[in-house]
N, C-alpha and C positions, 0 to 999 in steps of 0.2 A: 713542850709548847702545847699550852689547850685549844682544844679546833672547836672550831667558832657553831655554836650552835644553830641547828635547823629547824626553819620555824612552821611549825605544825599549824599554825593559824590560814585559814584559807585564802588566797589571793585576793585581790580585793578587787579585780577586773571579773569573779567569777555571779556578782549579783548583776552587774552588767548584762555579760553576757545571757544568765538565765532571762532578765526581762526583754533583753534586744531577742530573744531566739522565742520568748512568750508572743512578741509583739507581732514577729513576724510570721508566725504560724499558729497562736494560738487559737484562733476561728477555725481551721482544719480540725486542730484536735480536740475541741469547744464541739464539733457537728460530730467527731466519730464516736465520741464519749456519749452524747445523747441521745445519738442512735445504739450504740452498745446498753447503755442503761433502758432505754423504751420496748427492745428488742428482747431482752431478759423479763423484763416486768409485765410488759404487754406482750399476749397471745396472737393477738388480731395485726397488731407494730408491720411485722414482715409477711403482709399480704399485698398480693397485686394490687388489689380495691386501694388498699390504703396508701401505699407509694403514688396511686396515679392520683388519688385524692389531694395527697401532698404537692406534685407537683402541679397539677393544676392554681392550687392557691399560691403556690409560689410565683408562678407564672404573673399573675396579674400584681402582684407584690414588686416583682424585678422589675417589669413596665416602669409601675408610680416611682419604683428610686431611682432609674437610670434619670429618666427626669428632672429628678431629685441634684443628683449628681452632676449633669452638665449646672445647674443651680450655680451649685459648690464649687464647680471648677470655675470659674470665674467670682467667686468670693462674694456670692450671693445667698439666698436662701428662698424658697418656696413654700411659704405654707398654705396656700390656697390649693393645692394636688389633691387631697379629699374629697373636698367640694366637689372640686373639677370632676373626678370619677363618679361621684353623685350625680351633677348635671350629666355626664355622657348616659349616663344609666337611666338615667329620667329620659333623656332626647331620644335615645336609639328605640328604647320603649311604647314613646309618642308615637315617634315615626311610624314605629309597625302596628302597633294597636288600635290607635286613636285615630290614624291620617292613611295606613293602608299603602304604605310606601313598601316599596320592593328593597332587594339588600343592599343598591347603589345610596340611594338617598339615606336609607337608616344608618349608612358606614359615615358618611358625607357630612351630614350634619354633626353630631357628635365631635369630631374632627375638627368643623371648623369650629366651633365651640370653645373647642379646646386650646387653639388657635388663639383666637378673640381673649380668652380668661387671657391667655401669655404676652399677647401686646398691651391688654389693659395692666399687668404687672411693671412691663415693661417702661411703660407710659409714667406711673405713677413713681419709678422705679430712678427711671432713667433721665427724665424728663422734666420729672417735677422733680426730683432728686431725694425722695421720699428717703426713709430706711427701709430695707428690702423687709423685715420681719413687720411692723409695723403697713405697710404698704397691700403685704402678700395676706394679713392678717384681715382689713379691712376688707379683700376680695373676697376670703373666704365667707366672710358674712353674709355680704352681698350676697355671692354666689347661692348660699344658704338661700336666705330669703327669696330668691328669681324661685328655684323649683320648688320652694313650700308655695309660694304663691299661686304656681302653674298648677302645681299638682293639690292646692288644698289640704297637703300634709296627706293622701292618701296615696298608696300603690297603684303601679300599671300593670296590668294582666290581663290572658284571656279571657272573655264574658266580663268586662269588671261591667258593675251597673252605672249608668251615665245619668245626668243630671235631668234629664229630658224622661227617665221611666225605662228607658231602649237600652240597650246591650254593646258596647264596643265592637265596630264592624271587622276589626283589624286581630290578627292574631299574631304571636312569635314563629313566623315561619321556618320552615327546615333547615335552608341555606344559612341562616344567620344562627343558631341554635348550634348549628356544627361546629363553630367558632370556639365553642367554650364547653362542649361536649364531646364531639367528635372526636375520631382518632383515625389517625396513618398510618399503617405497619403496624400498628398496636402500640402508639405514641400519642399521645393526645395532642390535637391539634392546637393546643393555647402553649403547649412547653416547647413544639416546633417552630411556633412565632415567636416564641420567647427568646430561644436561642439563634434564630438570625437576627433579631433585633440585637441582642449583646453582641455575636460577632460582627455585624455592622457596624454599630457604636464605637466598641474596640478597634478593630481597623481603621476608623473614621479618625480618633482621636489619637490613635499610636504612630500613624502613618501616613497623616499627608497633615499640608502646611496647616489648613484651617482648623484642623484638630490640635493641632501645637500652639495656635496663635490662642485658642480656649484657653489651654492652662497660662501661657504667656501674661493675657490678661488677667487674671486670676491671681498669680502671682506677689505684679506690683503695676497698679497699673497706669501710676503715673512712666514709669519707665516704658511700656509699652507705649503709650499714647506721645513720648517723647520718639520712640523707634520710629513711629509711623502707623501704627497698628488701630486701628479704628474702634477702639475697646467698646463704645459705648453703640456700634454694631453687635460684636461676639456678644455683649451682656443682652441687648432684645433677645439676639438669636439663641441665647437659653433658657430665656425664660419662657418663650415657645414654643421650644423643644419639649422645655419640662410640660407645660398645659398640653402640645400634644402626645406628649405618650403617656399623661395621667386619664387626658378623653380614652385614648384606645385601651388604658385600663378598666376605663368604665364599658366599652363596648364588650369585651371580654365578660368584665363582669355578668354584664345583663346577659349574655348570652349562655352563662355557666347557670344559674340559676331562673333563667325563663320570666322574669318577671322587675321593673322598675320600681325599685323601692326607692323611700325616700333616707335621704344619708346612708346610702350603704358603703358609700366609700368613705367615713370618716374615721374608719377604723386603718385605712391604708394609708393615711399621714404617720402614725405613728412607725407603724410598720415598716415603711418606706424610709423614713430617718433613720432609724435602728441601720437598715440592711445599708444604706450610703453610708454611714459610720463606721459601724462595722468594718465595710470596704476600705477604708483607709490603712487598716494592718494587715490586709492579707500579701504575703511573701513581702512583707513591709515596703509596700509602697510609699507610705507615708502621706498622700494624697487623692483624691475623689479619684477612682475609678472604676469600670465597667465590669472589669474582673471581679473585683473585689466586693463590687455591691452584689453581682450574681451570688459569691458565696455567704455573704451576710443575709442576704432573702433564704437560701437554704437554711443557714443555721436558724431564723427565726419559724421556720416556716416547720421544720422538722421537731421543734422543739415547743412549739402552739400546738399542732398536732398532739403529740405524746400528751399535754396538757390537758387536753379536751378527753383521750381516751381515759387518761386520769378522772376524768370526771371534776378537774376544778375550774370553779366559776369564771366565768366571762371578766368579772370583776378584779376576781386575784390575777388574772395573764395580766391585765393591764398593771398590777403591780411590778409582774415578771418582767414586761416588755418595757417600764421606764427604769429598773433595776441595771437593765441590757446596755437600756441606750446612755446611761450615767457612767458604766463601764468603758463604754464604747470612746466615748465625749475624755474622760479623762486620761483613756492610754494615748487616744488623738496629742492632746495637752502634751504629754508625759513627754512623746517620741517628738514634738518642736519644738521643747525647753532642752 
């Protein structure tokens, strides 16, 4: 009797598996591999200076996506979070430069700013029952135009010259300067804020009810709004969220580099998408999280770096970085079909 043959051809649960086990950890070893590559090719890669350089820009990157991400957990979108870090960097600027405010008011302002952007999104959002991309789209214009207007399209800075002949009475004080320079223990003070904001967040949204009713609404949200659940509260309450911790990304910002430029933050739209997308595969979650957008800011932030010691243009990252977020966008896809 002939015994029945054995089939050497591979399983066919085994491409499965390799994509489900890509999906779920491939941003872990997406950041060790770039750091192993930048670490071999660049000399300078594994210096103190340049880690804490890293995590600084990371820092204010995590800020704009968490943002981002409460967005997403209720099945929305933000694009006006740019801007928004633009105007903080422009106000907190004003404040100390221009108007001679101490660090209560130049934190203050900004804030509420930021505030204001998230109910007008809201508003437009929720209210007038806009589409959120369309809607968030329109602010950032707006937004745009408010500080070219204020600012005339030029920077805020010490001695800048004033329209009058005179000299700005106001400077970047120390206390606010420390913000985004500073360090604790030998930690920089913007990756210390960085990381209670995430752990806050995370616990906010992992472990108590109002954090659950986010994704709840997010979900489906006529189901929700059939449960009881006040959906088109949690959707204001993130679109506020996002403007305010895009504002504190802009305070950061001005504070890391001493000076209000005009659109400095429109580079951290992209940036910020990337890292909340990202975040959706990490230990496969499959959905916006805090976790996971922290390790999607690393991976970009670790891998612009390397970029720039490379020496390639501002121009080609931006190829790199919608290269990222195509990837990112279609494994999202992949893991809900």
């Amino acid at each position: 009797m002939s015994q029945p043959a054995v089939s050497t051809a591979p399983s066919k649960k085994t491409a499965p598996f390799i994509l489900e086990f890509l999906y779920k950890h491939g941003t872990l070893l997406a950041i060790l591999a770039v750091i192993a590559y930048f670490g071999l090719t660049q000399d300078r890669f594994f210096t103190y200076e340049n880690f804490s350089d890293i995590l600084r820009s990371i820092s204010i990157v995590t800020l704009v996506a968490i943002g981002i991400t409460f967005s997403l957990i209720v099945d929305g979108f933000d694009l006006s979070v740019g801007s928004t870090v633009s105007l903080a960097t422009i106000a907190s600027a004003a404040a100390l430069v221009l108007h001679r405010q101490e660090i209560f008011v130049t934190l203050l302002v900004p804030l509420l700013l930021g505030v204001a952007v998230g109910l007008l999104n809201s508003l437009l959002i929720v209210k007038f029952k806009l589409p959120d991309l369309l809607a968030t789209l329109a602010t950032m214009y707006a937004i745009n135009g408010v500080q070219l207007t204020y600012t005339k399209g030029f920077s805020i800075y010490n001695d800048m010259p004033l329209p009058d002949g005179g000299t700005a009475p106001g400077k970047f004080i120390p206390s606010f300067l420390f913000i985004g320079q500073g360090e604790l223990f030998g930690v920089p003070f913007s990756v210390l804020l960085m990381l209670v904001v995430v752990m806050a967040a995370h616990l906010f949204l992992t472990y108590t009810k109002p954090g659950r009713l986010f994704y709840l609404t997010g979900e489906n949200r006529e189901a929700a709004r059939l449960s009881g659940i006040p959906v088109n509260r949690y959707r204001t309450y993130a679109y506020v969220i996002s403007g305010f911790f895009a504002a504190l990304g802009g305070i950061v910002l001005a504070s890391r580099i001493g000076t209000g430029q005009v659109s400095a933050g429109a580079s951290f739209l992209m940036d910020g998408v990337a890292a909340a997308y990202i975040g959706f595969s990490v230990f496969g979650a499959g959905k916006p999280n805090v976790i996971g957008t922290l390790f999607g800011s690393i991976l970009m932030g670790v891998l612009l770096n390397g970029l720039t010691m490379m020496n390639v243009p501002y121009y080609a990252q931006d190829i790199i970085k919608g290269a990222i977020l195509v990837g990112a966008l279609a494994l999202s896809h992949w893991q809900k079909k």
